[in-house]
C-alpha positions as CSV (number, residue, x, y, z in Angstrom):
1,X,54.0,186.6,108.0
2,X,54.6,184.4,104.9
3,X,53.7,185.6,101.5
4,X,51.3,183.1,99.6
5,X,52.9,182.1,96.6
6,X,51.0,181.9,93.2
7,X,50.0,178.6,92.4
8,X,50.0,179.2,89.0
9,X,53.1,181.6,87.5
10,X,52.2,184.2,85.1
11,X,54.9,185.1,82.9
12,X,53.2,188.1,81.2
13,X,52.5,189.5,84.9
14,X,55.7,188.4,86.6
15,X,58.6,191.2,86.9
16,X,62.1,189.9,85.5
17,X,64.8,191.4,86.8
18,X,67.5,192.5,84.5
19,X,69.8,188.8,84.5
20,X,66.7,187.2,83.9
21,X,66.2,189.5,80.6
22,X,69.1,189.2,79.6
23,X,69.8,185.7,79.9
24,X,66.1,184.9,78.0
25,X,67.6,187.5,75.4
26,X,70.3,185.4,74.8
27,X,68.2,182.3,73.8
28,X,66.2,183.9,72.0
29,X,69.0,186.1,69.9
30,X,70.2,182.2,69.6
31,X,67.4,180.9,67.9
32,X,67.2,183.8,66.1
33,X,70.3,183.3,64.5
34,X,69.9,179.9,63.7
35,X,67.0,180.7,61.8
36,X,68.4,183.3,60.1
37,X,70.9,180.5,58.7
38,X,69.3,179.2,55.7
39,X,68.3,182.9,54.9
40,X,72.0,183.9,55.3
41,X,73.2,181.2,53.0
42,X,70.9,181.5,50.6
43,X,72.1,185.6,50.0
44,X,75.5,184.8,50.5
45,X,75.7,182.3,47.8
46,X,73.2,184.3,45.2
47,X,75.6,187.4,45.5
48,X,78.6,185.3,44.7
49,X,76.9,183.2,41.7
50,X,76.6,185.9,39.2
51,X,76.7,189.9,38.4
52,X,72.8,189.8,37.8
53,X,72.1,187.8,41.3
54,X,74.3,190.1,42.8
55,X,72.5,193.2,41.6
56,X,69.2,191.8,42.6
57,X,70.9,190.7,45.8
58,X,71.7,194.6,46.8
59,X,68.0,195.9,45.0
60,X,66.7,193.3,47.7
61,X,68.5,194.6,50.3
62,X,67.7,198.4,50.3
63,X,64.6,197.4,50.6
64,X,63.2,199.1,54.4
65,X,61.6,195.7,55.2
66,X,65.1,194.0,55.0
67,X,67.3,196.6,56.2
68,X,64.9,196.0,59.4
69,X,65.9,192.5,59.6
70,X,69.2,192.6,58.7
71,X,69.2,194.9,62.0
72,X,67.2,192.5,63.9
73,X,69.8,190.1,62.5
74,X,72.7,192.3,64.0
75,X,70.9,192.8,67.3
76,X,71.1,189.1,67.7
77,X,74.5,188.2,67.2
78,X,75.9,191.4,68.4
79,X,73.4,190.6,71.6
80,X,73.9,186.9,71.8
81,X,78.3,187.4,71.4
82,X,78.0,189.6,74.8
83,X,75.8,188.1,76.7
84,X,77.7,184.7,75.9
85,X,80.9,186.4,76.8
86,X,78.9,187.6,80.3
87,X,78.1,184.2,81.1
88,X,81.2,182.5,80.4
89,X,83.1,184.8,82.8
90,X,80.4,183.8,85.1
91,X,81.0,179.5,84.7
92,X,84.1,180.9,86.0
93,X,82.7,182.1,88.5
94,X,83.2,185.9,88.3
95,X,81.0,187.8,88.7
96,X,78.0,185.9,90.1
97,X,77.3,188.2,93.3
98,X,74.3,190.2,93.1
99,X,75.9,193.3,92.4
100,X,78.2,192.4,89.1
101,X,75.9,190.2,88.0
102,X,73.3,193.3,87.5
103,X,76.2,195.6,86.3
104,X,77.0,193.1,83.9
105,X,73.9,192.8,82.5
106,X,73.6,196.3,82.4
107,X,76.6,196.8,80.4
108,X,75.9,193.7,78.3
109,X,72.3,195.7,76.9
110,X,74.0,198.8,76.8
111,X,76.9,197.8,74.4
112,X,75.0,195.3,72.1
113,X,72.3,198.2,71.7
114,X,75.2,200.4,71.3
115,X,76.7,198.9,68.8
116,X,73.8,197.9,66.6
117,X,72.8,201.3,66.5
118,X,76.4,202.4,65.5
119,X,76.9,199.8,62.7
120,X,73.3,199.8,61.5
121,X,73.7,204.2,61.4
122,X,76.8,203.2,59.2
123,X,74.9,200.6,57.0
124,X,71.8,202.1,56.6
């Protein structure tokens, strides 16, 4: 018997698998980061301009609200550098089975999350 498939996809019911998440991760710690640019910038060149912009600079960053995003921030690139280095193994065509590609994307969340709770316990 043949399953009836849904006519209409629901992406808040539908069950990703693990590649899927990651992979959706990825574009999304992508355009994360690339909004984060202006932002990035805009700190970077305050806290080289002068003493007083630089103190206001590190005020602004112990701020809890900050430190979040700054995390957030970290997530992303840490996030978006594995996963990118996951999927340019696989245009080489390694690891694209069923089995490594899971394990990879296993190992992709587990170091990204690793590290940004490493650096961010460091930072904090």
């Amino acid at each position: 018997m043949q399953k009836a498939r849904p006519k209409h996809l629901n992406l808040a019911v539908i069950k990703f698998p693990l590649p899927a998440i990651v992979s959706g991760l990825h574009r999304i710690s992508g355009a994360l980061l690339a909004l984060s640019i202006p932002f990035m910038l805009y700190a970077l060149e305050g806290s080289l301009s002068s003493a007083e912009r630089f103190a206001a600079f590190k005020e602004c960053i112990a701020h809890p609200v900050i430190k979040l995003f700054l995390l957030v921030v970290l997530w992303a690139y840490l996030h978006h550098a594995c996963a990118g280095i996951r999927f340019l193994m696989m245009d080489i065509h390694k690891g694209v089975d069923l089995k490594p590609a899971r394990l990879t994307a296993k190992i992709v969340m587990a170091v990204s999350i690793t590290l940004t709770v490493i650096i961010g316990a460091l930072t904090w």
